[in-house]
N, C-alpha and C positions, 0 to 999 in steps of 0.2 A: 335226896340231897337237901341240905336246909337251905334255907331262903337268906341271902344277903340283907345283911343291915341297912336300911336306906341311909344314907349321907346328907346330911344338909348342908347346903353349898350358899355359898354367897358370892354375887358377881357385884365387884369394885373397877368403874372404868367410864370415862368422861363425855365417853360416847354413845347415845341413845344405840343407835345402829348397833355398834355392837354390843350393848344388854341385850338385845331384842333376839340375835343369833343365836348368845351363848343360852338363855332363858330358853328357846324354842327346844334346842338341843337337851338341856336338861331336865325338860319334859316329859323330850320321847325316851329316857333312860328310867325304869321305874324303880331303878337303886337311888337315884337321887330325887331329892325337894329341894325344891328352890325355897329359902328362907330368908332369901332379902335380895337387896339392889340397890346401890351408892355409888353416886356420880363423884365422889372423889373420895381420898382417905380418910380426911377427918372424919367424912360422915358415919366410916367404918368402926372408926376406931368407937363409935356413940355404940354401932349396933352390936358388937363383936363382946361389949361391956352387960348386953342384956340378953343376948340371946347365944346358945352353943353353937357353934360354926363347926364341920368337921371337916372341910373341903373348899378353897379360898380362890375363883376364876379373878386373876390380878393385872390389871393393865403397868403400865410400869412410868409411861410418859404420861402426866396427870399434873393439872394445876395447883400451885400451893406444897403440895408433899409429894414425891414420886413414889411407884412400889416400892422400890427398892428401900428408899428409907424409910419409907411409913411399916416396912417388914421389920426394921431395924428397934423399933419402937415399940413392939408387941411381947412381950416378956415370953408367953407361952404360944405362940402362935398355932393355927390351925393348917393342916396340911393346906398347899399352895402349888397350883401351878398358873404360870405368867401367860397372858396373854396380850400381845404385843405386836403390833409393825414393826420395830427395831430391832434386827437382830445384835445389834452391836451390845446389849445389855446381857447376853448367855452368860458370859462366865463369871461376873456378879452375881447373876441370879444362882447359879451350882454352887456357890461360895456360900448362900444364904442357906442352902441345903431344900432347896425347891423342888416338888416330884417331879415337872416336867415345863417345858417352855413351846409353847405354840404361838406359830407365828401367821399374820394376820392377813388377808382373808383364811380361815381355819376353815379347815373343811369338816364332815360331819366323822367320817372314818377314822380321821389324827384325833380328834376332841374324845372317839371313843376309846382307843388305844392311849389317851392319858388317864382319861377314868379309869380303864382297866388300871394301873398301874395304881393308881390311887386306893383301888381296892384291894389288891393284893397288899398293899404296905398296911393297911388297916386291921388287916387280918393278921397278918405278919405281928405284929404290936398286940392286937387282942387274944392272941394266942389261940386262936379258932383254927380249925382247919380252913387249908384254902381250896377253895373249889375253880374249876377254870372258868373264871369270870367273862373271858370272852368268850363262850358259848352264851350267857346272858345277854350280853351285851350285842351279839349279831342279830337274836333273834328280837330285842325293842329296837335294833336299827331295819327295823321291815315298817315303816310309817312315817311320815313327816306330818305335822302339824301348822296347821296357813290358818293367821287370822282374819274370817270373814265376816260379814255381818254382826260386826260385835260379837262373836264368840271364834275359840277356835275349833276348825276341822279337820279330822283326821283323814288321812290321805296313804293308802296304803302305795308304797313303791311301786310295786307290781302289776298294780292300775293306773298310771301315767303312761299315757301317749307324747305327750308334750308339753314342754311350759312356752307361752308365747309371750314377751314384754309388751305394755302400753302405757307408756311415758313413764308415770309412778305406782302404777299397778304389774299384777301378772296375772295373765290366765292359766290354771290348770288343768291343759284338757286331761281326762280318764278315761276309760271303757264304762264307766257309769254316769257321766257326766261332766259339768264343771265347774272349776272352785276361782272365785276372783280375790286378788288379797292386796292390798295397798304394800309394797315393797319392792326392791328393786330386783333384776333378772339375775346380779350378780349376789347380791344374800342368798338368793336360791339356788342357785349352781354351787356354793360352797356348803349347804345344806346337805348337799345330794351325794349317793357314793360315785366318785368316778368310774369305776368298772361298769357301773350302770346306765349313766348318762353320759352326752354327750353336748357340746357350745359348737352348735352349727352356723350360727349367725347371733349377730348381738343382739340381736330380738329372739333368739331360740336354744331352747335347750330340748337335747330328743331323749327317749329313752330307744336303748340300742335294742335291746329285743324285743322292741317292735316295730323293729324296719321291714317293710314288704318287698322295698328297691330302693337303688342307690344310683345315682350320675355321677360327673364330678360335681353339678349344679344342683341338686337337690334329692332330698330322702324323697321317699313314699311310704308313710304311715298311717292306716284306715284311712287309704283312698285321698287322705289331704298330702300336698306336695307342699315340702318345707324347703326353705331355701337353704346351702351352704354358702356361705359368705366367702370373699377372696383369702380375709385376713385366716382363716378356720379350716381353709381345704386342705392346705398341706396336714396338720393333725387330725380332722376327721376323716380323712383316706388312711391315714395311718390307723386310725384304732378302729378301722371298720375293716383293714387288713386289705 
């Protein structure tokens, strides 16, 4: 099978927090490179003038220019999907002819089913053969990336026990150790696939196949007892069945 083109993507949006999500995410995709970052449009419109873009993560509500018109203003634009809190903006954005709209907290799974589609159009247009890109794409969704110590580390799925919140950190316990990273519980719960993890308490997130026992009051995972919280019992009794 040959190897997909990598993409270079450009994330335009007003908000550190969410650069910081979409950038982590398109990390762990080794079809894409992150090739820039603009807190608002104009800035875009500077980078988009010196550098190829193939692939455009676009907030929509942004001060001075919106996506939507700063889209309006790009003669040749580069593929585009919105990223946004507002759903009220969809059917303006399908009018612009936008791959796909995700709506915000985005999780890691939706962000990868728009790439997929992103890739598929690409190849569709390069007259390549298309290969099923989500086989790719599940298999670089086996790792997350936390920045710690001044760099980032890799963090495979399958080795989380738990993530525990402390105020403006998280801890990542593993079966090989632990990873501490300045960000919030919920960045990382929207990181994570949901069939995998579970929001047991607003300090906790578990990974479900490695539950030992379960109450309605708390999990047991290596031997440490996590709590379920009031607000969290009725859906984690439900997806623990």
């Amino acid at each position: 099978m040959s190897q997909f083109k990598t993409m270079q993507c450009m994330i335009v949006d007003d908000e550190p927090p969410a650069r910081e999500i979409i950038s982590r995410y398109i990390q762990q995709l080794p079809m894409l490179a992150l090739a820039g970052e603009c807190g608002n449009a104009l800035q875009a419109l500077v980078v988009l003038q010196q550098v190829k873009i193939d692939l455009l993560f676009l907030d929509i509500r942004m001060p001075q220019l919106n996506g939507n018109d700063f889209l309006k203003t790009i003669k040749n634009p580069p593929r585009v999907i919105f990223t946004t809190a507002y759903p009220d903006y969809a059917i303006e954005g399908y009018e612009l002819d936008v791959l796909d709209y995700l709506l915000k907290p985005i999780h890691f799974d939706r962000f990868v089913k728009a790439v997929n589609k992103a890739m598929e159009v690409s190849q569709v247009k390069s007259g390549e053969k298309i290969h099923p890109a989500a086989d790719s794409l599940t298999q670089a969704a086996s790792f997350v990336y936390f920045r710690s110590d001044r760099k980032m580390v890799k963090v495979m799925l399958d080795d989380i026990l738990f993530i525990e919140s402390m105020k403006d950190y998280v801890k990542v316990v593993t079966v090989l150790g632990q990873v501490v990273s300045k960000q919030s519980i919920s960045s990382v719960e929207a990181m994570l696939p949901e069939n995998k993890f579970i929001r047991t308490h607003r300090s906790f997130i578990i990974a479900s196949g490695k539950i030992h026992s379960y109450t309605n009051e708390l999990v047991e995972i290596n031997k440490m007892e996590i709590p379920i919280g009031k607000l969290y019992r009725n859906s984690v009794l439900k997806a623990l069945g």
